[in-house]
Structure formats: C-alpha cells, structure tokens
N, C-alpha and C positions, 0 to 999 in steps of 0.2 A: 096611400094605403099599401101592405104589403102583404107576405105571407108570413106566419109567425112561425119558424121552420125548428125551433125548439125552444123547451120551457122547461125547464125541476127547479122547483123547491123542495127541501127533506125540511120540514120543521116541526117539529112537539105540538105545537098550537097550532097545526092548520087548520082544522074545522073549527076553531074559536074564531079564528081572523079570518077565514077564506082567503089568507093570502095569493095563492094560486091566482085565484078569478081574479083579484084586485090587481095583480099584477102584470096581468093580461091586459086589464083594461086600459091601465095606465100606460103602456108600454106600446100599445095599437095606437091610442090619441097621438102618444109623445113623436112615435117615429113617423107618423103619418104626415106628420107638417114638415112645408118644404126645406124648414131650418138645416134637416137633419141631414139632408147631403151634402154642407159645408162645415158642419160642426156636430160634434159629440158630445157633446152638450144637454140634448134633452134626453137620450137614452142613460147618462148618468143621473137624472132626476125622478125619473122614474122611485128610481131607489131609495133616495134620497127619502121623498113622498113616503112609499111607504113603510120606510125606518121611521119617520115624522108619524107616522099613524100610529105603528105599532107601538112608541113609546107613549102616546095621548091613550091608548088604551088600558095601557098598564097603570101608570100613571092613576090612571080612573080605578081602577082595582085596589090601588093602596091607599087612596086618599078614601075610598067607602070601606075601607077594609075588609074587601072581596076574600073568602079565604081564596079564591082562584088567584090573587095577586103574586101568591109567592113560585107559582109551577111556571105562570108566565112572565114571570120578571127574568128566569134565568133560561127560559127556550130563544133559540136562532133559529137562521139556519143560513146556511151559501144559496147562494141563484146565479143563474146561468141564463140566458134570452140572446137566442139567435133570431132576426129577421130580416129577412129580403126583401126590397124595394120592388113592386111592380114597376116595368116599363126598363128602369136603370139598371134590374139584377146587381141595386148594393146590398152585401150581406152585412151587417151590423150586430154585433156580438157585444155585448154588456158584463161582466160578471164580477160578483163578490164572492170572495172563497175561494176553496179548490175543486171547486168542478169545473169540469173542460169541454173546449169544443174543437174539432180536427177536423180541419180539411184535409179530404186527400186528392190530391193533383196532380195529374201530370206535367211537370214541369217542361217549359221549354229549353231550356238550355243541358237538360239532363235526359231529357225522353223516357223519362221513366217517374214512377208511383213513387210521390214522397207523403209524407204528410208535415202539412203547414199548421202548426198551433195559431189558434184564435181566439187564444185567451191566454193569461197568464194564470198562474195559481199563487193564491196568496198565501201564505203557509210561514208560519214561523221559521221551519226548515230552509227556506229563502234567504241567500241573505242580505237582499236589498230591501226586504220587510222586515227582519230583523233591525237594520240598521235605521231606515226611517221609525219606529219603534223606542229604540233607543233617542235617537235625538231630539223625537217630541216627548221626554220622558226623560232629560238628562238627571235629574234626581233623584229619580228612583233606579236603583240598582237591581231590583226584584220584578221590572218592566219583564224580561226577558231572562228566562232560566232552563238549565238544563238538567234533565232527569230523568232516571229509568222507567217505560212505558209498558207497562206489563202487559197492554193489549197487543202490541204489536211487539213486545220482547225485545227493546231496541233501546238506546237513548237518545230522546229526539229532543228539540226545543220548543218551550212552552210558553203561552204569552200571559201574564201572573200566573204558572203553575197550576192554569184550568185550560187554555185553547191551544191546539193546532195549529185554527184556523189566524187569519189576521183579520179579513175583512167579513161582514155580515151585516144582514135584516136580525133586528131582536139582540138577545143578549145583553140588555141596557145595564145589568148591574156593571159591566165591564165599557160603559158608556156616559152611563147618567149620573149624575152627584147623588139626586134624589135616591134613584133605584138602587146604587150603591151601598149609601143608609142605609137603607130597607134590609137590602141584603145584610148586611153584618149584623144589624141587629137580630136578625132571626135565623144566623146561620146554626147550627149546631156546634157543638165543641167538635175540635178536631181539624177541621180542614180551614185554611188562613180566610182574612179577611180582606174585603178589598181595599187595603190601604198602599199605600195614598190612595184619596179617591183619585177617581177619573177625569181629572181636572189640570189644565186648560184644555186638552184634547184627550180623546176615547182613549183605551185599548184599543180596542175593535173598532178599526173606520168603516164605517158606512157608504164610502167614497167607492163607486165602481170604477174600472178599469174600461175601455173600448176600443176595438179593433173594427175596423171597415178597408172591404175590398170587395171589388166586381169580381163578382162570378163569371167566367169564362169558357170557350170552351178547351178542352183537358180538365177542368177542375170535375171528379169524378162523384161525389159523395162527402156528405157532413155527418160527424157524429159526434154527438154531445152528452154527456154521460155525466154522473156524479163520480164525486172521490172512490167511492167503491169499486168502481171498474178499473180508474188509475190506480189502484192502489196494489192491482193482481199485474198490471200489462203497461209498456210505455205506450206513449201515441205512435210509434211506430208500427210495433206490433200490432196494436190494433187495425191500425189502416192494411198492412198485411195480410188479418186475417179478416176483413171486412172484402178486402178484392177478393180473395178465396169462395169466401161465400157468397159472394155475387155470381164469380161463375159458375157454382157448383149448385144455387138454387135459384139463378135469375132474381131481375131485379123487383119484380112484383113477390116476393117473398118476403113474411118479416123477418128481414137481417138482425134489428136489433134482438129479437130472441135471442136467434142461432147465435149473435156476438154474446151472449150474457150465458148462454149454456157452456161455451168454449171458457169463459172465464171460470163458470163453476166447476168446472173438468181441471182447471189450475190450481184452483182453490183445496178442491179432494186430493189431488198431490201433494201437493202443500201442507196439508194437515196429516195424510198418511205417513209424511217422517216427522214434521214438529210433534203431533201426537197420539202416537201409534194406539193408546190405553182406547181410543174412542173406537177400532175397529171398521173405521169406514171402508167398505164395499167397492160403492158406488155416487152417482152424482143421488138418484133417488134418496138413498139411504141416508145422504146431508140433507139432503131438502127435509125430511122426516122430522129432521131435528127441532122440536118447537121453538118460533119466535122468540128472541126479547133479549136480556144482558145479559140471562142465566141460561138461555139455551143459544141458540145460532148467532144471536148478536156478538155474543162473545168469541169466535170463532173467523167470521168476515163481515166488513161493514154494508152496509145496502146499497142494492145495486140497481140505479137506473138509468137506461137508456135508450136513445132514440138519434134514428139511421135516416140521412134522406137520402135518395139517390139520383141524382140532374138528369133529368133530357138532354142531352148534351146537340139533339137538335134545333133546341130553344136557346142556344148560347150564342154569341157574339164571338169570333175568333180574339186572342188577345191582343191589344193596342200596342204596336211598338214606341217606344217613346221619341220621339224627334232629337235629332242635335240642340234646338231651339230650346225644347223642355228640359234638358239637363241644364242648360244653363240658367233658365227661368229659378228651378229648383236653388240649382247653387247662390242665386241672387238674391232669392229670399232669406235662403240661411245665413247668410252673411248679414241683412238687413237686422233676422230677427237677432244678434248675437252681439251686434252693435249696438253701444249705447247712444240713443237717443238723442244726446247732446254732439255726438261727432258725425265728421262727415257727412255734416246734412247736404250740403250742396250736392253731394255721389249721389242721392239719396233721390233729389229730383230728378239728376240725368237718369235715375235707373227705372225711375215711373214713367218716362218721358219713353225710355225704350222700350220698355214692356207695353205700354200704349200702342205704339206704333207698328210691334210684332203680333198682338194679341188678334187681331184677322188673319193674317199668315199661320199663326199657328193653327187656329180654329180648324181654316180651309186644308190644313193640310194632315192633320190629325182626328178630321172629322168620319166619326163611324158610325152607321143605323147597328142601332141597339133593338131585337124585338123582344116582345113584350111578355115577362113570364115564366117562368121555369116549372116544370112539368114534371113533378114526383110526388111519391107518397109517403107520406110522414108515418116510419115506424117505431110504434111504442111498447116498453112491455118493462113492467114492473114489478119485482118481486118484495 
C-alpha cells in the first residue's frame, strides 16, 4: 500500500465514466502489489485498463446508437498518478500526455534547489514522439503535420491535424478502426477525415511512460500539475517559486493555490500586451471572464494543481552507491546489449560473480529505511 501523492485527469466525459475514481482504484490495487518495486509494469496497466474500458464503453454507445456515442467517441484526456510506497518511500509516477510532475531537490553534489522532472511530456512538439509517430506510420505522410495554432498564435506540430497531445485515455477515433468509421462517417463537412484509419497501431498510444526513485532526504517538495501551468512557467521556475512560497507562507499553507495565483499573475501580463482590446486590470477581472471556448477557455488553458511538501524528518539520508554497484550496473548493461547467442561462457562467470558479491554488497550498502512520509496533499482547481 502506499500514498497516492497526486492524481488529474481533465476529460469531457468524466462524470459519464468516473474515470477519476476508477483510476484511483485501479492504480491503489496495481501498485500495492510487491511486483511493483522491481518492475514498472503494473502501473503502466493501469492505463492500459482503463483505455480498454473506455473504449468497451463507447463501442457500446455506437453499436445501440447512443446519441451520446458521437460527444464520447472524440473526448480524452492526459493523466498523471504520483504514488509513494509505504515503508520504501518509492515514489512511482505513470503518465500519458503532457502533464507533469517536479520534484524539487536538493541535490547533493550541487547543494542547492533544482528541479528533477518525473515524467516526460508527450507532445507532438517532441521529437522523439514525433519520430516514433512517424515510423509506426511509415505510410502515411499526413501522421504528423505542421500548422498555424491560433490558440496559442504559434506553429506547432499536429498529430493528424487534431492533437498536441501524443499519448491518452479516450480519443479512440484516432485509436480504433471501429471508432474511426464512426467518426468520418458523421463528421461534418469541413474538417478532414481520419484516413488512413488507425491501423496496425493508434495515433494516440495508450502506452504510459514511468519513472521511480526513493525519496530522500534533500528531496524538498512534489508538484504535479496539468499542461496548463506548464504552458505559463518551466519546471524550473516553478520549483523557484514553490521554495518562495514555502518560505513566505510555511508548509501547512496551500502552496498549490498560491502556485496557480502567481501563474494567473503571468497569464494577465501575457494578455495585457498580446491583447490590449480586452482591458484587463487585474487577476480578479480575468477570473470574471465566463468559462468555456468563447470566453476564458479561449484565452489560457485549465489549470490544475497539487503541492506535497516532505517531512524531510521521515526521510532516509541518500545511499551512496558502492564501487561494487557501479560495476554490478555496468555488468548488467553489457549483458542486456549482448546478444544472447555470444559470450555465453562471460555470462556464467558474471552470475557466478555477482552471486558471490550479492552478501558483501547487501552488508555493506545496507540502510534502515523508516516508515512514511509526512505531508499534506495540496489541491486547488479552477
């Protein structure tokens, strides 16, 4: 069992599916089991799961011909799931999309506040998603394109000239054959169809990305946000202005507010020279602006987030690594990068040695780890 130390979903359908709660659930069982501190594995199933739901749902709306088929055939959304290990303090981070999570640390070899990314963003803007993209897709030339984004005034790259994003829960027309169909058959005139279908593999994968590391102590604070806060501040700045306001309001404060107020203080700058006609004041006087594509949507995307902040009495000082364990390391990677068929004989001598060191190591690299990390999950959504 752990702590579930952050969770967003933004999706269209989330009171049709509860994904939130399902994802929750699914994602407590998965990491609870002891798999999970040797492999990354089930917190990428999770997703998997309820990508697999969400499409049996839809699926079910077009074969009764739900008129709700066609609103939930083309909703997604990105997710993010940070969890801590009781007892081990492993923190284990999952995500599809571009929402992010930022450690901030003090490092040891720097003695100072950095911030360490714990998660990737998948983003057509990438270009190692672009490229993977491209190569599961070597036939279609229209997989990936590029065009001007009047939301953001920019030209950015598009994954079929509808996503940002790269990976996602939902969105099946740019997944499924069936949903596909669906889609162009009831698209309106005007905006393209999804051809080629989606076929031998997605658009949009479904495949999460995971990151795992102990928590320590120096490690100060997690913060995990949707795109909307990346999209005003790097992870840098934000860890910046996250120590700011820890010292200026303590740690029993919600940070994540105060972090989401200072964004919309960027955001009213930002718009007072992009678009002077609107008159903005103040931060109030944006807030005023009603919801939705035609009023504040249109203007900055949604902002969520949430701040933990460590007991950094509950932490374990960090493990130096032995001379033993670099070279352990290095053996391995040599093993894994070897093919199978050579150098078997090295292969025995190296299990043979690794046997023989694996009590030397243990005894000598052995740390009491206690139990727990001790903070309050701050949340705040606009």
């Amino acid at each position: 069992m752990g702590y579930m130390l952050g969770f967003l979903m933004v999706m269209v359908a989330i009171r049709f599916l509860k994904c939130a709660a399902v994802t929750r659930m699914l994602f407590s069982r998965s990491i609870s089991r002891p798999a999970v501190e040797t492999s990354n594995k089930p917190s990428r199933r999770v997703f998997l799961e309820l990508d697999r739901r969400y499409l049996a749902t839809v699926k079910e709306l077009i074969d009764t011909e739900d008129p709700k088929a066609w609103k939930f055939m083309g909703a997604g959304s990105c997710a993010i799931v940070a969890h801590l290990s009781k007892g081990s303090n492993i923190l284990t981070v999952s995500n599809l999309g571009d929402s992010r999570c930022v450690l901030g640390s003090i490092r040891s070899d720097s003695g100072h506040l950095e911030a360490v990314d714990m998660s990737t963003d998948h983003s057509a803007t990438t270009d190692k998603e672009r490229l993977r993209i491209r190569m599961e897709h070597p036939n279609d030339p229209t997989c990936i394109s590029e065009r001007w984004d009047e939301y953001v005034e920019e030209y950015a790259w598009f994954v079929k000239n509808r996503a940002r994003f790269t990976r996602s829960i939902g969105d099946n027309c740019m997944k499924d054959v069936t949903c596909a169909e669906f889609y162009n058959a009831n698209i309106p005139r005007g905006p393209p169809k999804m051809l080629p279908l989606p076929t031998p593999k997605p658009y949009i994968s479904n495949k999460a990305e995971t990151k795992r590391r102990q928590i320590v102590q120096g490690d100060q604070f997690l913060i995990v946000a949707c795109d909307g806060l990346w999209d005003e501040m790097s992870s840098d700045q934000a860890v910046a202005i996250v120590e700011k306001l820890l010292k200026k309001h303590g740690p029993n404060a919600n940070i994540a507010e105060e972090l989401i107020k200072f964004a919309l203080v960027k955001i009213l700058r930002r718009l007072q020279v992009e678009e002077p006609d609107l008159g903005l004041q103040d931060v109030d006087h944006l807030i005023s602006i009603p919801p939705g594509g035609s009023g504040r949507r249109g203007l900055h995307d949604d902002i969520t987030v949430s701040v933990l902040v460590f007991d950094q009495s509950s932490l374990v000082e960090e493990a130096k690594s032995s001379k033993w364990n670099v070279v352990r390391k290095s053996i391995f990677g040599l093993k894994k990068n070897l093919s199978q068929n050579r150098l078997l004989k090295w292969y025995s001598a190296i299990d043979e040695l690794l046997e023989k060191n694996r009590g030397a190591e243990d005894e000598e690299e052995s740390i009491p780890v206690k139990s727990g990390v001790e903070g309050e999950r701050k949340d705040y959504k606009i």
